[in-house]
VEXDREN-2710 file (C-alpha; in Angstrom, 1 decimal):
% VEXDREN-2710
k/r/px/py/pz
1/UNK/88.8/94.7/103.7
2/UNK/89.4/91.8/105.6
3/UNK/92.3/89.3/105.5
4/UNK/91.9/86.0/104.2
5/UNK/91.8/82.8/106.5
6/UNK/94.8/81.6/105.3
7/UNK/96.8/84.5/106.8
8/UNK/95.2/84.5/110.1
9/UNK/95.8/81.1/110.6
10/UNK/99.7/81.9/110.6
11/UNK/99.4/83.7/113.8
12/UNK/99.7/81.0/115.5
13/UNK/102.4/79.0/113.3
14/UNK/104.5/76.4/115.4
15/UNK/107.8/77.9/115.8
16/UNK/111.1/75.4/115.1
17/UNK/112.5/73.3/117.8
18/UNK/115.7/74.8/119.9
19/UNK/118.1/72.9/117.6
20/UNK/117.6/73.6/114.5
21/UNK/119.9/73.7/111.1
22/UNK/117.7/74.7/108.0
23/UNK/119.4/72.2/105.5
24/UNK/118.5/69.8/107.3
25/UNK/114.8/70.8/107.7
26/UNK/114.1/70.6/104.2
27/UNK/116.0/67.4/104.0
28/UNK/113.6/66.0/106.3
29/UNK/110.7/67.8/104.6
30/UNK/111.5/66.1/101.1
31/UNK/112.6/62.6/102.2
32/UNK/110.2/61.5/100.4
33/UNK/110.4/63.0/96.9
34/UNK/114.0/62.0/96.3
35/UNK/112.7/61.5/92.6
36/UNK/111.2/64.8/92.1
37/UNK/113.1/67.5/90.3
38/UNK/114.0/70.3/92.8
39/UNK/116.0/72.4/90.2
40/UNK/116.2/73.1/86.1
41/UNK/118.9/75.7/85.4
42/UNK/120.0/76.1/81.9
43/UNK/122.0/73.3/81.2
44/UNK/121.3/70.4/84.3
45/UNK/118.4/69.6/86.0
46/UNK/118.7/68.2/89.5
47/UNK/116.4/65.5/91.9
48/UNK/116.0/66.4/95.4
49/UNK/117.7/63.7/96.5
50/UNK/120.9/64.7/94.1
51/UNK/120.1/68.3/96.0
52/UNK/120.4/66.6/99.4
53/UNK/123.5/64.5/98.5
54/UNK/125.4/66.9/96.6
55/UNK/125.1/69.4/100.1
56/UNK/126.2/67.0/101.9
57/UNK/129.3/66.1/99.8
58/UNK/130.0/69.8/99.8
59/UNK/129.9/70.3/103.7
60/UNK/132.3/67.3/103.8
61/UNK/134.8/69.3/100.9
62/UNK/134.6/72.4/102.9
63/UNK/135.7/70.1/106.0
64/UNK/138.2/68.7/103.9
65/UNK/139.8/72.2/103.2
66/UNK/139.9/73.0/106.9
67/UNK/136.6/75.4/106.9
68/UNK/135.6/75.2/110.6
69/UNK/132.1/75.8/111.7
70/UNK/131.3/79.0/111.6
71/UNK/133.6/80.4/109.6
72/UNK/132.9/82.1/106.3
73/UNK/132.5/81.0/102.9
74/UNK/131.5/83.5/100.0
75/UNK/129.5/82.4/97.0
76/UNK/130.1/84.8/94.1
77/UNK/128.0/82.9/91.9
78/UNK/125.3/82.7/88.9
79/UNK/121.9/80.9/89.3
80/UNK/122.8/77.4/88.3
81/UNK/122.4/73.9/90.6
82/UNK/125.9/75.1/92.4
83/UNK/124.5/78.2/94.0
84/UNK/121.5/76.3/96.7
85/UNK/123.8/73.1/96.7
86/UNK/126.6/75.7/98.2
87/UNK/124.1/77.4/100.5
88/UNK/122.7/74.6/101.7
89/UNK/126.0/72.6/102.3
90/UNK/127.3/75.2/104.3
91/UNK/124.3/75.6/106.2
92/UNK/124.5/71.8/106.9
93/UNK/128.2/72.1/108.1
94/UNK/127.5/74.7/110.6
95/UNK/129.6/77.2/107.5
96/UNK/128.2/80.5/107.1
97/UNK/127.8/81.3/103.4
98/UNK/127.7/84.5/102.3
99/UNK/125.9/85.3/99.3
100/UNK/126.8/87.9/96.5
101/UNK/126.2/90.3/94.3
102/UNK/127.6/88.5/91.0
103/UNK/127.8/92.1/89.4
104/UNK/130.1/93.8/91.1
105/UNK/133.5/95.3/90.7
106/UNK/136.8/93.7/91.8
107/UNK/137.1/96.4/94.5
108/UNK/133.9/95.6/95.9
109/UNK/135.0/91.7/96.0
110/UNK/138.2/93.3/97.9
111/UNK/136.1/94.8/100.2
112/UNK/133.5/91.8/101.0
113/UNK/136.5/89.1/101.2
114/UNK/138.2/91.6/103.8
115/UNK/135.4/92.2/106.1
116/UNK/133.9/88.9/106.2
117/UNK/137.4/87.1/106.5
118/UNK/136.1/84.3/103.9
119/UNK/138.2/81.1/104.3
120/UNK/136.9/80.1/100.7
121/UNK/135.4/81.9/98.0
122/UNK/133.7/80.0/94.9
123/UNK/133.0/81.7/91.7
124/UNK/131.1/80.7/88.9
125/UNK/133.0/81.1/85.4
126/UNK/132.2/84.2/84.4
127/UNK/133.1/86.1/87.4
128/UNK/135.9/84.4/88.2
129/UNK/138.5/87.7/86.2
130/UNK/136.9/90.2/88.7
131/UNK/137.2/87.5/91.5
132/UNK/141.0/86.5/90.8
133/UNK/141.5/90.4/90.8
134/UNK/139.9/90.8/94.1
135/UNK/142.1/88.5/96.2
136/UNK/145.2/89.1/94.6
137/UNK/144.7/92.7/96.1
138/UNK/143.1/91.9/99.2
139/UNK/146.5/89.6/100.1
140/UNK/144.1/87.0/101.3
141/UNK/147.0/84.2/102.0
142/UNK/144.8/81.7/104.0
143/UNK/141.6/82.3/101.7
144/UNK/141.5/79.3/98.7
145/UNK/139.7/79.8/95.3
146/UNK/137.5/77.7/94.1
147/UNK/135.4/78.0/90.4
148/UNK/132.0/76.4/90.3
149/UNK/133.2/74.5/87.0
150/UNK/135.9/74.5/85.0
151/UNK/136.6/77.8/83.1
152/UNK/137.0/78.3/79.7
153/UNK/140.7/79.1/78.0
154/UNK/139.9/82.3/77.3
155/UNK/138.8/82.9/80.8
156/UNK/141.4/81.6/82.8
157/UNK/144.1/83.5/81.0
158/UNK/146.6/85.7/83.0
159/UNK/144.2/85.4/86.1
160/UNK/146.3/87.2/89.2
161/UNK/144.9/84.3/91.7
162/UNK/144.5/81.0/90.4
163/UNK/142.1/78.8/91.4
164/UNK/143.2/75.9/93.8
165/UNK/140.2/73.9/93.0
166/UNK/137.1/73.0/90.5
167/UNK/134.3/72.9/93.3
168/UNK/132.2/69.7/90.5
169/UNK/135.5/67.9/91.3
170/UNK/135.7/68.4/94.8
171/UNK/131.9/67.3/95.6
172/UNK/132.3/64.2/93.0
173/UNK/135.2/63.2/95.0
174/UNK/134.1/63.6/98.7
175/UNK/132.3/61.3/100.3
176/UNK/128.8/62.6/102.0
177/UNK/128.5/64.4/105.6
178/UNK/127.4/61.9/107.6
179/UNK/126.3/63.9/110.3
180/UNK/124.9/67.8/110.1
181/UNK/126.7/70.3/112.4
182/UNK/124.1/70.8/115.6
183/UNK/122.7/74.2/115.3
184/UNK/120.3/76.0/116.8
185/UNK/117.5/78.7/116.0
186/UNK/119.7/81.3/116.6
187/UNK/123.1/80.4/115.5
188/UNK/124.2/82.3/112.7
189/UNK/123.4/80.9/108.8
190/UNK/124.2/83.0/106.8
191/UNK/125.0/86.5/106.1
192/UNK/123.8/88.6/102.9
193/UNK/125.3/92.4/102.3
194/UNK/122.7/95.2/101.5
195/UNK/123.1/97.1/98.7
196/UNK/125.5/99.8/99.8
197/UNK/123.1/102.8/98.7
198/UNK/124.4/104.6/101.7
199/UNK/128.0/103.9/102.1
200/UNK/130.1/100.7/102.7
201/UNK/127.7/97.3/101.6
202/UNK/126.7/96.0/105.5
203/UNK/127.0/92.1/106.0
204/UNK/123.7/91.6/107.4
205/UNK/123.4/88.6/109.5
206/UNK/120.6/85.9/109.5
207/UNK/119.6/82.6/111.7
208/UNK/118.7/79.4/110.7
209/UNK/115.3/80.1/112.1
210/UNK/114.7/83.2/110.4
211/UNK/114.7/81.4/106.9
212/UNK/112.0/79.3/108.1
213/UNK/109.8/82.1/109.7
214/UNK/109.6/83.8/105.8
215/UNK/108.5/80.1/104.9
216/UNK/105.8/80.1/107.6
217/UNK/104.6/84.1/107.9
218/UNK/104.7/84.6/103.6
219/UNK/105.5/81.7/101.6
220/UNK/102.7/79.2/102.8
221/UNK/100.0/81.2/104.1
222/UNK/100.1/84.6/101.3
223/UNK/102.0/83.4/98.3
224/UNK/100.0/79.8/98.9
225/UNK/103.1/78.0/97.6
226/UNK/102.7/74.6/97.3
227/UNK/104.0/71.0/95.7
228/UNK/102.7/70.9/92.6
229/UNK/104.0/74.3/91.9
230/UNK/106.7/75.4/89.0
231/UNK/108.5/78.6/90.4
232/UNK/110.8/81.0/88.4
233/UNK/112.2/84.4/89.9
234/UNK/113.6/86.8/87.8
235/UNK/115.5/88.4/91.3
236/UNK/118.6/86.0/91.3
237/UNK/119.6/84.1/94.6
238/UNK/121.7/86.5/96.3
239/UNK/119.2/88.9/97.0
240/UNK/117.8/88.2/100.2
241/UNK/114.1/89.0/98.4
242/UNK/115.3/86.0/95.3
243/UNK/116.9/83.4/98.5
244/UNK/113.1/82.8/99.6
245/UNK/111.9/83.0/96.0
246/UNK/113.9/80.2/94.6
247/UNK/115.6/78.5/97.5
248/UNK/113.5/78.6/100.7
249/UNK/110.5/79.0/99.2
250/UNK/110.0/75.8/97.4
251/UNK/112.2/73.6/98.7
252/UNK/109.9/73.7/101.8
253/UNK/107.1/72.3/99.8
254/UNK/108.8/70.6/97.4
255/UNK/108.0/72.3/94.4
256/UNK/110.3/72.7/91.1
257/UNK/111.9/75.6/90.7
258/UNK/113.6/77.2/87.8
259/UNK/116.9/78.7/87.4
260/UNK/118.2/81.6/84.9
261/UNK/121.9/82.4/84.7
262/UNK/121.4/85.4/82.4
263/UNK/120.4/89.0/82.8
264/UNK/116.3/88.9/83.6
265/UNK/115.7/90.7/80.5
266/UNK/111.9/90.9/78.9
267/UNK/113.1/88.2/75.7
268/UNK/114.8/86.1/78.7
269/UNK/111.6/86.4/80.7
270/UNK/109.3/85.3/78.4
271/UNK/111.6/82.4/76.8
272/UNK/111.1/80.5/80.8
273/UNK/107.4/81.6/80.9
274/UNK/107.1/79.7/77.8
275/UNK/108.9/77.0/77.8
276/UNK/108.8/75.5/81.3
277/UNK/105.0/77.3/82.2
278/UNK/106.0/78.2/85.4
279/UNK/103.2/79.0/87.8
280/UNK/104.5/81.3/90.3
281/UNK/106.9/84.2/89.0
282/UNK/108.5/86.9/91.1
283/UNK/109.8/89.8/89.6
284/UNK/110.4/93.8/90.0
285/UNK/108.6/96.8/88.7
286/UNK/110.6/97.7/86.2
287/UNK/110.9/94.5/84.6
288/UNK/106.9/93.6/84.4
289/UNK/107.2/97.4/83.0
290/UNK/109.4/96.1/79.7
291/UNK/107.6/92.8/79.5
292/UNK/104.0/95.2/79.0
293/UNK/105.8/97.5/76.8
294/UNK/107.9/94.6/74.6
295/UNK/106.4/93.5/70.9
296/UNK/106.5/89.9/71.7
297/UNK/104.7/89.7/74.7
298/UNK/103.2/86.2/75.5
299/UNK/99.9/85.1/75.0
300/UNK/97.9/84.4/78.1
301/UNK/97.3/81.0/76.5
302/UNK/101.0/80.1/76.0
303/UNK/102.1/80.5/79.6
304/UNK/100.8/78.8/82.7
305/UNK/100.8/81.9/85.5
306/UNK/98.8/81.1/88.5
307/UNK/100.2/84.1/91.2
308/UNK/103.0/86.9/90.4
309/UNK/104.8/88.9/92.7
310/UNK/106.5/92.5/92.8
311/UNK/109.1/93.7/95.7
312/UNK/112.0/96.3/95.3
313/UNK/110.3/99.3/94.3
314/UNK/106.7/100.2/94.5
315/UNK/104.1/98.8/91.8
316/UNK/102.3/101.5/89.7
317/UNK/98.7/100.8/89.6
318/UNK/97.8/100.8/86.1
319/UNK/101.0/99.0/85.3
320/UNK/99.4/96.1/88.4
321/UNK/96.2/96.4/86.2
322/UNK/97.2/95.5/82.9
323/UNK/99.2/92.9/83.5
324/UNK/96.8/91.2/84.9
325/UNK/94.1/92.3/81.8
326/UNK/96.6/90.8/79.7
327/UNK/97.8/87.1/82.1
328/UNK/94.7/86.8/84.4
329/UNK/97.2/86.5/87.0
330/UNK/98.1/89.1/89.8
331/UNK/100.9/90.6/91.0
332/UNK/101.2/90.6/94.5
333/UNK/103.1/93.7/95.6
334/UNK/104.9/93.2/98.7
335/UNK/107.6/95.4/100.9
336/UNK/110.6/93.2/102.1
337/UNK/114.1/94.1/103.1
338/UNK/117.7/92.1/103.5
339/UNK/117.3/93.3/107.1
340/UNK/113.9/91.0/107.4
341/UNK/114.6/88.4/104.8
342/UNK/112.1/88.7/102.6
343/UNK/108.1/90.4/102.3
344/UNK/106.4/91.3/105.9
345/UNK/103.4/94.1/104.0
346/UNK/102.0/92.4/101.0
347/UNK/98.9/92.3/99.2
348/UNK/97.1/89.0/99.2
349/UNK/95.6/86.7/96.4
350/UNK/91.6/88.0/96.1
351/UNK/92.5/91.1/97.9
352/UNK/94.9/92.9/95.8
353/UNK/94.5/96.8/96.3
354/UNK/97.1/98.0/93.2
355/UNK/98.4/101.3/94.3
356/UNK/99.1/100.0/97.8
357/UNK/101.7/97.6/99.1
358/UNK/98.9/95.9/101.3
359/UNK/98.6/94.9/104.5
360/UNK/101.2/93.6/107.2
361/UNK/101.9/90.1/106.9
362/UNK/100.4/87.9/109.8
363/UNK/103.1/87.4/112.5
364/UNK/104.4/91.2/111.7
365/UNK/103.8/94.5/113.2
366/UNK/104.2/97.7/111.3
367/UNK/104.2/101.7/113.2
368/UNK/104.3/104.7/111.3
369/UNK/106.3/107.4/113.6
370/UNK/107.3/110.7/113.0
371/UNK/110.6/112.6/113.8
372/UNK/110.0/112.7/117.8
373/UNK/109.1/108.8/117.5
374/UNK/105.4/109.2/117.9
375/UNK/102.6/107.1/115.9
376/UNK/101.2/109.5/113.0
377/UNK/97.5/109.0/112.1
378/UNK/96.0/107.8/109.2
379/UNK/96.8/109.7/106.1
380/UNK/100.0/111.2/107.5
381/UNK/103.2/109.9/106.1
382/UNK/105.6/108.5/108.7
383/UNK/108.7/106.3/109.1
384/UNK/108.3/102.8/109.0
385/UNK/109.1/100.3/112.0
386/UNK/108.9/96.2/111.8
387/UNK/108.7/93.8/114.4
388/UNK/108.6/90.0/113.3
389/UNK/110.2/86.6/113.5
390/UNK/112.9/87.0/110.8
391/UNK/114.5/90.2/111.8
392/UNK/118.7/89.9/111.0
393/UNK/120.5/89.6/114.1
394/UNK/123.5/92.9/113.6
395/UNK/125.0/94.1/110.8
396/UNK/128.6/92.3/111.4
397/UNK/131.5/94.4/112.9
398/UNK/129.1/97.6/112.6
399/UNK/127.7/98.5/116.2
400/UNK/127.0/102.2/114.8
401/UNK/124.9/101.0/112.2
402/UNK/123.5/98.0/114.1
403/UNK/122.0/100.6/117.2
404/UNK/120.5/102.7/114.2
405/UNK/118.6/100.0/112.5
406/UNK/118.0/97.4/115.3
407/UNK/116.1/99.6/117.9
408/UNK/115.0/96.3/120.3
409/UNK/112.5/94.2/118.9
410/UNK/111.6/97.1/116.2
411/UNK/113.7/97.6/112.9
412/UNK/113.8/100.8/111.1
413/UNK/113.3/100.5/107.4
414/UNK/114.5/103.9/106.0
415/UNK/110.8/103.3/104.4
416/UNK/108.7/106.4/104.6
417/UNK/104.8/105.2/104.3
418/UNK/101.2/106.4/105.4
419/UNK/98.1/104.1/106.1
420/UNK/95.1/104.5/104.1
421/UNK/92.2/104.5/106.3
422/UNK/91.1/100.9/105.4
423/UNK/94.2/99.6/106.5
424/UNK/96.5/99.4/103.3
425/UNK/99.9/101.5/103.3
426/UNK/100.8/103.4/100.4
427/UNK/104.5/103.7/99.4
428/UNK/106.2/107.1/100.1
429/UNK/109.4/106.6/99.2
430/UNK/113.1/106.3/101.5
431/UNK/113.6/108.7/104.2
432/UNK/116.4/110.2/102.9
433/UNK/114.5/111.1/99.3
434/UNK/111.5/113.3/100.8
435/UNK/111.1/116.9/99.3
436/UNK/110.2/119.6/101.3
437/UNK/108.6/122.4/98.6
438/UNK/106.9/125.4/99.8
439/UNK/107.2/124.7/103.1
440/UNK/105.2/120.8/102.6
441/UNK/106.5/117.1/101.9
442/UNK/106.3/116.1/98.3
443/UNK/106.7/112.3/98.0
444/UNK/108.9/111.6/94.9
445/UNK/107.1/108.2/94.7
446/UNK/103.4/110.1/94.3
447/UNK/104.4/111.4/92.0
448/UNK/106.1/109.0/89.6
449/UNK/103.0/107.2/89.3
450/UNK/100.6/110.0/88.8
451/UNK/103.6/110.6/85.6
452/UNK/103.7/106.9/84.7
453/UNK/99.2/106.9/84.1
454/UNK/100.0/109.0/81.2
455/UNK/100.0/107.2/77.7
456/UNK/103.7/108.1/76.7
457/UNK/105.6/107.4/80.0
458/UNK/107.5/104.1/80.5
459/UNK/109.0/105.0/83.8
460/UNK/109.5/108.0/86.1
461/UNK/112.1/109.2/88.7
462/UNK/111.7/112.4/90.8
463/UNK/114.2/114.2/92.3
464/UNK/114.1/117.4/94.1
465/UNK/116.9/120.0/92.8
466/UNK/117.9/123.2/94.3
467/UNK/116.9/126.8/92.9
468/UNK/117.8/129.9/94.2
469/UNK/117.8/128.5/97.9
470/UNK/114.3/126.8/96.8
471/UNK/113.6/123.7/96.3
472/UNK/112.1/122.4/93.1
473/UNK/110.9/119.0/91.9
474/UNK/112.5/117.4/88.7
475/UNK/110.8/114.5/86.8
476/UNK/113.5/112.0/84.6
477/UNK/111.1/110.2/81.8
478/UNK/111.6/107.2/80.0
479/UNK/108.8/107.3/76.9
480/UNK/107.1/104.4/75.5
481/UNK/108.5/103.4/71.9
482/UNK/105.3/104.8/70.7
483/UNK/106.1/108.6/72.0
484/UNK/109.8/108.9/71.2
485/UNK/109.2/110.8/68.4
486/UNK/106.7/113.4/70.0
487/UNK/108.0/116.6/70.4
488/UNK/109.7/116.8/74.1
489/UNK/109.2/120.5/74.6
490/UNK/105.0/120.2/74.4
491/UNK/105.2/116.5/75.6
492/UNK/107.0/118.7/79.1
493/UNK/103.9/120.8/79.0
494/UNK/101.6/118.3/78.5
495/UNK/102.8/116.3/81.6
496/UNK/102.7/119.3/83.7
497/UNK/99.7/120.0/83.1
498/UNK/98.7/116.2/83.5
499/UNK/100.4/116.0/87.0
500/UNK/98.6/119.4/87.7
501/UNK/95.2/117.8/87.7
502/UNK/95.7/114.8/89.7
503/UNK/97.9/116.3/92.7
504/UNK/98.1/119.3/94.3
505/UNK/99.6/122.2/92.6
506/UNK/103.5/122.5/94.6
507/UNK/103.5/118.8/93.7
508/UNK/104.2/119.2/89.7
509/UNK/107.9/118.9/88.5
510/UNK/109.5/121.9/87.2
511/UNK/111.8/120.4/85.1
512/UNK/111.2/117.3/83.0
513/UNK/113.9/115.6/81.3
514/UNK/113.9/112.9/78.8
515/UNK/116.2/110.0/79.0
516/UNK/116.6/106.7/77.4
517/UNK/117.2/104.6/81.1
518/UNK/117.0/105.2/84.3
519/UNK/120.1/104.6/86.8
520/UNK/119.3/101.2/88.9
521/UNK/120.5/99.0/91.7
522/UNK/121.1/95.7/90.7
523/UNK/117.8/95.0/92.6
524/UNK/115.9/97.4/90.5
525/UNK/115.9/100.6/92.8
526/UNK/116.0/103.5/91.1
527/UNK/119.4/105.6/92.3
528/UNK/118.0/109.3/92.9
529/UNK/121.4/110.3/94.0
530/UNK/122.9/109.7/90.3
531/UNK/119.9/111.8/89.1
532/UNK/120.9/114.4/91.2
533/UNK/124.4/114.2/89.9
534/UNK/123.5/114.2/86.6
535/UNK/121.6/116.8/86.8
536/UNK/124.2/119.4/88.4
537/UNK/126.5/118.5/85.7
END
């Protein structure tokens, strides 16, 4: 199938001058909608040229509080108007922001404030207990705290570290930067920390120039982002996959863009799609999975959906398919990473092959290799390799990880895939979840979604277990409201027997256990390795 127009043209996209700071970029980009709203959260709404203004009163604040250029700053905060009015002040100081999970535990703060030597930390409200606890037990003397607004009563009670500042104060007072910090393409922006699947979270460090390469290789050319657009993403900001959704994204067209402080639940969800009609919505698979399983599901008529996209975890067909039976809209399933910023294999708009995560983006190259670092053919799985534009830099103070991941101009993904003749690639789950069952690899991925095409199944994980020195696959299933109540003993069988048909014989799970959830990241990955713990206890 061939690629659209759009995408080829990208090919030959006009990379950013030598000095180059991003705020400033998209300052320049929207002189001339000062009017226009940029962001609607759930309380304030705010005009680009607020957005530019209150930046730049936030670089001069940070200046103010002795935050060199360069040095860190962490944001521990909700989606509201603070959050990109942080980012993109630092970015215009020459400050590095570093971006967090807001759902984390104090120790995990302790951690992050330690290894990336923050001189500042902001918090929104509701985080700021876990972030008070944090610092009074990392001993940070010479880091200050700062809350995005003032806190209630009841949460500023008895905090160990009190904040020094209210961060709506400190812009309101300061006067605006005058002058942005000169950067170049490849000074260090900003830093975002992966999820810490495998060990200690690693600060992964971006350029200015690789948040405009995600603009120029995805945004524009596959997503087909543009002005008029209203853009909602249920993946919050500090995900390196949500930064380009609601930050980079349409701030480079000028587009509106709304903000959710909240949990993306389904009844969350839908209350945006209503109300505001956004036309560009980016969520995860499990999510568009409750919103097609949830009572109150939308109308297509009451919501204004023009393109939809999927990144995280891989896209079941039939749950691509009915969604957009039911919206009229796609869903654009895409592979990204925090190590390349955001989606480099995606389907495209016209061309969606559901089932697949598409083709590389324009400007990318993908290779499948095997264990000695050969290319495997067509139909073979393999490991996946990326070279592109907006590939992180290091993973800070982590040469051992950094030589692992950063092989030269190629980037290994810990993504195992294969290529479908035509030239789509088909999920096969992480490198370190393979099965190997009767002497030949069983993707866990294939088969979830063989188990999530049958009528009763909501979601699916696969693990493999060991028996007798053999090893076994297990199934974890979530049912549909409608099956809960189904007999789980001949529903077992049933799915057995349905897997049985589709794939090969080795391939069916042995053991299938009912559950009411599934064990996620905050980014919607399934955790296998809680499965497996579960299930040994």
């Amino acid at each position: 199938m061939p690629i659209p127009a759009a995408s080829q043209e990208h090919a030959t996209a006009v990379p950013p001058p030598a000095q180059f700071n991003f705020a400033t970029h998209l300052f320049a980009l929207n002189a001339a909608r000062a009017a226009k709203t940029a962001y609607i959260d759930d309380t304030l709404t705010l005009s680009y040229g607020e957005l530019e203004m209150q930046a730049r009163r936030f670089a001069a604040a940070m200046r103010a509080l002795g935050v060199h250029a360069e040095e860190r700053v962490l944001l521990v905060m909700l989606d509201t108007v603070e959050l990109p009015t942080a980012f993109l002040g630092a970015l215009y100081a020459g400050i590095v922001p570093v971006v967090v999970n807001t759902l984390l535990t104090p120790a995990d703060y302790v951690y992050m404030l330690t290894h990336s030597r923050a001189r500042v930390v902001i918090a929104s409200g509701a985080v700021l207990p876990a972030v008070s606890a944090a610092l009074a037990e990392a001993q940070c003397e010479d880091c200050k705290l700062i809350v995005s607004q003032p806190a209630s009563p009841r949460a500023s009670q008895s905090l160990p570290h009190e904040p020094e500042h209210v961060l709506a104060d400190l812009i309101a007072r300061a006067e605006p930067a005058a002058r942005a910090a000169q950067t170049g393409c490849d000074d260090i922006a900003f830093w975002l920390y992966s999820s810490g699947s495998t060990g200690k979270p690693k600060g992964t460090v971006h350029t200015h120039a690789n948040l405009y390469w995600t603009v120029e290789t995805y945004a524009k050319p596959i997503l087909g982002i543009r002005e008029n657009d209203i853009v909602f993403s249920a993946a919050k900001l500090f995900f390196a996959y949500g930064l380009g959704n609601g930050l980079s994204f349409p701030l480079s067209v000028g587009a509106t863009t709304i903000l959710m402080a909240e949990r993306p639940t389904a009844n969350a969800v839908f209350a945006r799609l209503v109300q505001h009609r956004p036309t560009v919505f980016y969520g995860v698979p499990t999510l568009y999975a409750s919103m097609m399983a949830a009572p109150n599901l939308p109308a297509r008529a009451d919501v204004a959906l023009r393109v939809c996209t999927s990144a995280g975890e891989a896209l079941p067909r039939e749950l691509g398919e009915r969604f957009r039976e039911h919206f009229g809209s796609d869903i654009l399933d895409g592979l990204g990473s925090t190590e390349m910023l955001h989606i480099f294999l995606s389907n495209r708009p016209g061309a969606v092959e559901y089932g697949t995560t598409g083709r590389p983006v324009p400007g990318y190259e993908i290779e499948l290799r095997d264990e000695s670092g050969a290319l495997v053919p067509d139909g073979e799985i393999g490991d996946l390799f990326i070279r592109g534009p907006s590939a992180a830099v290091m993973y800070w103070c982590n040469r051992e990880k950094s030589r692992a991941t950063f092989l030269g101009d190629w980037v290994r993904s810990g993504d195992k895939y294969r290529r479908l003749p035509g030239g789509a690639y088909v999920y096969a789950g992480r490198s370190d979840d393979m099965l190997k069952v009767s002497g030949q690899y069983v993707s866990p991925i294939e088969v979830e979604m063989v188990l999530m095409q049958h009528d009763a199944v909501l979601e699916a994980a696969v693990i493999g277990v060991d028996q007798g020195g053999l090893v076994k696959t297990c199934a974890f299933v979530v049912l549909k409201q409608t099956a809960v109540e189904t007999s789980h003993d001949a529903l077992a069988e049933q799915l057995k027997a349905f897997v049985k048909t589709r794939l090969a014989p080795h391939k069916y799970p042995r053991d299938i256990l009912f559950v009411d959830d599934l064990p996620k990241t905050a980014t919607g990955k399934i955790q296998r390795f809680r499965l497996r713990q579960q299930f040994q206890s």
